[in-house]
Each structure stands twice: as C-alpha cells, then as structure tokens.
N, C-alpha and C positions, 0 to 999 in steps of 0.2 A: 222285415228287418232292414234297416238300413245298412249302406254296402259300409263295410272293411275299409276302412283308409288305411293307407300304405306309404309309410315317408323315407328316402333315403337320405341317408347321414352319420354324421359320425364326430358331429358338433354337437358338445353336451348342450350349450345352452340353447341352442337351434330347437334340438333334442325336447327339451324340456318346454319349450313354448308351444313347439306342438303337439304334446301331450296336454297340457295345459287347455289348449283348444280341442281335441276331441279326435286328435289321430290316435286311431284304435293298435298301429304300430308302425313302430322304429324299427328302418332296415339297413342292417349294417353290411355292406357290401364285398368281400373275399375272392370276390371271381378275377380273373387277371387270366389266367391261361387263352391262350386264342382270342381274346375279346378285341384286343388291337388290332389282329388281322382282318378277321369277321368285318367289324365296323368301321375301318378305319377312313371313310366318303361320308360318313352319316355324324350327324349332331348330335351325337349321344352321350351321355354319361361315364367317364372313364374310372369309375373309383379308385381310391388311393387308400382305403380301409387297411387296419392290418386284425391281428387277433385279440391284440389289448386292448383296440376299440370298444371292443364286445364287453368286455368288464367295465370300463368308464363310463358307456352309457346305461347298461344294466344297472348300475350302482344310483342313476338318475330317476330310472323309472318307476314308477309306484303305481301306474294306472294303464300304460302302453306295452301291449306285449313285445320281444324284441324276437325278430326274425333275422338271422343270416343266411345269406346266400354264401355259398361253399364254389369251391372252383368243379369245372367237371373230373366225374370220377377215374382216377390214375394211384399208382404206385404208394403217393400219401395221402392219401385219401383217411384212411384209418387214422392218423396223427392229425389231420385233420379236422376233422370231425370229435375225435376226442376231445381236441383243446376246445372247441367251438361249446361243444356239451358241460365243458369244466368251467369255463365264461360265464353260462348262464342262459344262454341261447334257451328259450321258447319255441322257435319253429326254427327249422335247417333248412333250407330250398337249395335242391340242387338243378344244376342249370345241364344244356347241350347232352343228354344222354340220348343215346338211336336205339338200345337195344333194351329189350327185358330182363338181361343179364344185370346189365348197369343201374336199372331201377331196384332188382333184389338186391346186390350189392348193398347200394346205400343204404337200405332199408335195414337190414343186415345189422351192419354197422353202426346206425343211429339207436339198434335197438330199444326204441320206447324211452328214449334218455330224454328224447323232445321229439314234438307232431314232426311230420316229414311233410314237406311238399313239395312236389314234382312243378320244373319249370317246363314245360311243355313246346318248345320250340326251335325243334328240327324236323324237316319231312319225313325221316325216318320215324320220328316219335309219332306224328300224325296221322302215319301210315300204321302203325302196331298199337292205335290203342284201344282195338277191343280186348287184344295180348295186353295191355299192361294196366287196364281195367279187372284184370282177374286176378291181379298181385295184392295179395294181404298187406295191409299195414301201410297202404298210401292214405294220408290226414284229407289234403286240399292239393287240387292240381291250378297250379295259374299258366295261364294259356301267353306265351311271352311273343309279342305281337314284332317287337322289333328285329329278332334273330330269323322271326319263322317267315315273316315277307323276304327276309335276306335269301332263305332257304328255300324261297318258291321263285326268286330271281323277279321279284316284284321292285317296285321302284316309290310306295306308299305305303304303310304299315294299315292303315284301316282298307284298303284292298280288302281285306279276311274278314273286317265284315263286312263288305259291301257283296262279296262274292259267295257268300251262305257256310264258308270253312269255320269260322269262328261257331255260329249257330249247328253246324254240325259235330262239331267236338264238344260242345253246351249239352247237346244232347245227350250224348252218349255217356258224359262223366255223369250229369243230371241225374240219370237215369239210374246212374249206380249207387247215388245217394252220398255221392263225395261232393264239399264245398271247392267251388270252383271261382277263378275270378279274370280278368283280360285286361293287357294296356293300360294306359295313363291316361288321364284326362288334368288340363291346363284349368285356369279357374273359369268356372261360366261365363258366357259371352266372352270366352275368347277360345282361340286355336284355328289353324288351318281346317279342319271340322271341329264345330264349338263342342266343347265340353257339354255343352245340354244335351244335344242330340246322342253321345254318347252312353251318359249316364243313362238316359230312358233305356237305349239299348241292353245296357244290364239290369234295367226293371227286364225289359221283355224277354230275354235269354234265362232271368232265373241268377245272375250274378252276385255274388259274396263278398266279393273285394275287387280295388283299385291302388292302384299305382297313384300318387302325388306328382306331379313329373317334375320336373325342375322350373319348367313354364308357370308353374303355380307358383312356386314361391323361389328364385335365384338367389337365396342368402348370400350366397359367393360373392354375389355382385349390389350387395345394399350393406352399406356401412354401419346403419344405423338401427339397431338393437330392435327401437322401437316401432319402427318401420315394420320390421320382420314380425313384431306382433299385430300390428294392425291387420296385416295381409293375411296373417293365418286366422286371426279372430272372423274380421269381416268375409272372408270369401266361406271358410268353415260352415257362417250361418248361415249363407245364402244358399250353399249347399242343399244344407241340412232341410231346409225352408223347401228348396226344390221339391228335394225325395219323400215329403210331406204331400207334394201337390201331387207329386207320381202315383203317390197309392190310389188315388182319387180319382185316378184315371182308368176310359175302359178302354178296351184291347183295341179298338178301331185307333186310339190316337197313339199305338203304338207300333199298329200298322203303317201307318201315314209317317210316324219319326222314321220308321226302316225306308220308307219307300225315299222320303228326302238324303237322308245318309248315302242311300244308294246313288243317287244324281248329285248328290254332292260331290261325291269319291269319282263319279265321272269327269264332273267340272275341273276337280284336280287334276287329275290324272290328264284332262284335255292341257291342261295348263305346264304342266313338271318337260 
C-alpha cells in the first residue's frame, strides 16, 4: 500500500489542491500549549489553526480525510475534543502525553466519535509503550520525530532512525497490528537527508504514513496559485512513481538505504 500523505493547513484552497493531487489528508493543527517552549531554537511549524478551521476545510473535502491534532491533555480537554468531533474531525491526534493514564483518558473521551491516534513523542511515552500497546481503542500511533529528538536532548530529528529507536518502536506497535507512521519527508532529491532515502525507510520499517513538511511545498511563501499546483502535482507523481519502484525492490537494497542513512545522519551530525 502506498504510505499516507499527511498535509498541514488550514488554507481552503491550499486544502483542496492537494486533495486534488492525492494527499490522503488534511491536517488541521490545535496544539499551542507548550509548543513555543519545547521548540522555540528549531525551524518548526507554529500553527495558528483555530476550531472553525475544522468546519471550513471539512466543508472542502470530498476525497481527503481531515485529521486534528488537539493540544495535550488538560482540564479542557473534554470541550475540546467535543467541538473537534462536532466539526467533523476523522482522526483526533493527540500530541505530548507521558503516561497511560493520559492515553485512556483521551480515548475515553473521543469515544468512537473519530479514529484516535496517538503522537508518540516524549521519552516517557517511549519508555511505557509496551503499557500503552495493551490500551484498547488506540486507531494509528505516529511516531513524532521533532519533540522526541527534543526529549532525548538530540540535536537532528532523524538521529531515531539512524540509532535503531524509531525501528524499535516500528516494531513493537507492528507487531500489535496497529497503523503506524514517522516524520516528514521534503520532496525527493531534496532535504538535509533526501526524502528518498527516507521514504525507502518506511518501505523497510512496514510504515503507513508521512508528514508533507512544509519543505515540500511553502504556500506561505509562493504567491502564485499556480505555482502551488504545479508543485504539488509534479513532486505527488514522482512520488508515487518512487514507491512503484520500492515494491520491486529486495530486502538487500533496503539494507544498503539503512546503512547510507546511517553515515549520512553521521556526516550531519559531524557537521551541526
């Protein structure tokens, strides 16, 4: 099966072009609690999403599922989560939880209104999840690369898989027979580690979905409507074209992508 694309945004017409092109969902972004602290050194994505979002772009979609990420779980969480489920929301992802507590919770709460999926990226969570592989009613866990290098006091996000964490948390959800997915990937042939080598990597781990990152396509910063379709059309197939050659591939050449990735994450790391 080809992997999950995963788009953030909260631009209808953004929204609707890459639908258009074959992102399997639109993700409308709610977290803000601690997220400024956490990242506040890092190049990351700040959303500015609110709850209405969630109805404007649902109202768009006919083909992309729409996933919200929720803030971590606190006090409103319940009011939160309601309105999220009143929207329209398809999947709820919540982010920064450490305990098992905090996983039933949510779960709890979303009762079956929409899939749940667990963002996976605190040491604490890393550390409790054969505890939170035994919770009923987890959909898909995505394994969030940019918090959890924050939370291991790493200084590169693909660290985790150069270092067998990611492949060992692959495992263990794999295993349970839950859809799993890891980090963003930029469009092929580009990124500080290319997006090819990565993608293979979620051939070889058994991977479900991906993150769009903003490197892929920066609508923010392209004025021009059409622009923004060419980029998502063109890189989309070239994509897709890849993950075509991927399956046609045998295990030896996905030994050899881990074993580059791995000296590649070095060569950074010698460089940062």
């Amino acid at each position: 099966m080809p992997l999950k694309l995963m788009y953030i945004t909260n631009n209808i017409e953004v929204a609707k072009i890459a639908q258009d092109n074959g992102v399997d969902r639109i993700f409308v972004d709610l977290e803000y609690i601690g997220k400024s602290e956490r990242q506040k050194n890092l190049d990351t994505v700040k959303s500015s999403h609110s709850i209405e979002d969630i109805s404007k772009i649902k109202d768009v979609l006919t083909k992309s599922e729409l996933l919200v990420r929720i803030n971590p779980i606190n006090q409103n969480s319940e009011s939160e989560i309601d309105k999220v489920v009143q929207n329209g929301a398809d999947v709820i992802m919540v982010p920064m939880f450490k305990t098992t507590e905090e996983v039933s919770t949510f779960i709890n709460l979303v009762n079956r209104k929409a899939r749940t999926c667990l963002l996976l990226e605190t040491i604490e969570a890393e550390k409790l999840i054969d505890d939170l592989l035994l919770i009923d009613g987890i959909d898909e866990i995505f394994i969030g690369l940019n918090d959890l290098h924050i939370s291991h006091n790493m200084k590169f996000m693909f660290e985790l898989l150069a270092d067998g964490t990611v492949e060992r948390l692959s495992r263990k959800i794999k295993g349970r027979g839950i859809p799993f997915g890891f980090g963003g990937i930029s469009r092929l042939g580009t990124g500080i580690l290319q997006a090819d080598n990565i993608v293979a990597e979620h051939y070889r781990l058994g991977s479900s979905m991906v993150i769009l990152s903003r490197s892929f396509c920066n609508y923010e910063k392209i004025n021009d409507i059409n622009e923004i379709k060419k980029i998502f059309n063109a890189s989309i197939v070239k994509l897709r074209e890849f993950e075509n050659e991927l399956t046609l591939k045998n295990p030896s050449y996905f030994f050899e992508n881990h074993k580059i990735v791995i000296d590649k994450v070095k060569e950074i790391m010698a460089n940062i």
